[in-house]
C-alpha positions, 0 to 999 in steps of 0.5 A: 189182835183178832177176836173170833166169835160166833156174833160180830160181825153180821152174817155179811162180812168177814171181819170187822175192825173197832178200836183196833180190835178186830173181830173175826166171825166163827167160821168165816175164812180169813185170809192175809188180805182181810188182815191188811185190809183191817190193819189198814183201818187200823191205821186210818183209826190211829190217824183220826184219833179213833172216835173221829173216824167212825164220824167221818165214815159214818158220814161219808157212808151217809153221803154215798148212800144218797149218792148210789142208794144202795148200801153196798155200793155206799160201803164200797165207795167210802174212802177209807174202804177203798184205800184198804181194798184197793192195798190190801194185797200189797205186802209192803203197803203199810211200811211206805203208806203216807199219813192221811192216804184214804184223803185221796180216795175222796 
């Protein structure tokens, strides 16, 4: 489900996903592949039983920050984001994507 509005995200991303909600920013273009990506996430979310998730990517955001200091190349490096950019162009992703996927982008 795709809310837009004038207030989430912040200004520098498109889209943000929470709880399976996915919060579009007025006048941000959002193509097909912003929705698989989110869609992706969504699935990540299911598989951890939601508030898990957002622990271990808060986590893993923690340990890339140390590891790249710098938040935009911490983001990029999060497993679960690097699953959903390196498939979101893939139509069929969702339909063949094993359970746990993003573990292999550890």
């Amino acid at each position: 489900m795709q809310i837009v509005n004038s207030f989430i995200p912040f200004r520098t991303f498109a889209a943000v996903n929470i709880f399976g909600l996915i919060f579009v920013r007025r006048g941000n273009k959002f193509t097909d592949d912003d929705l698989r990506h989110e869609l992706i996430h969504t699935r990540q979310m299911r598989e951890l039983l939601y508030v898990p998730f957002y622990i271990v990517y808060g986590i893993e955001w923690l340990v890339r920050l140390i590891q790249y200091r710098k938040p935009l190349r911490a983001y990029l490096n999060i497993s679960f984001e690097r699953e959903a950019y390196v498939h979101q162009s893939d139509t069929d992703y969702l339909k063949t994507r094993r359970h746990y996927a993003w573990r292999k982008y550890l």
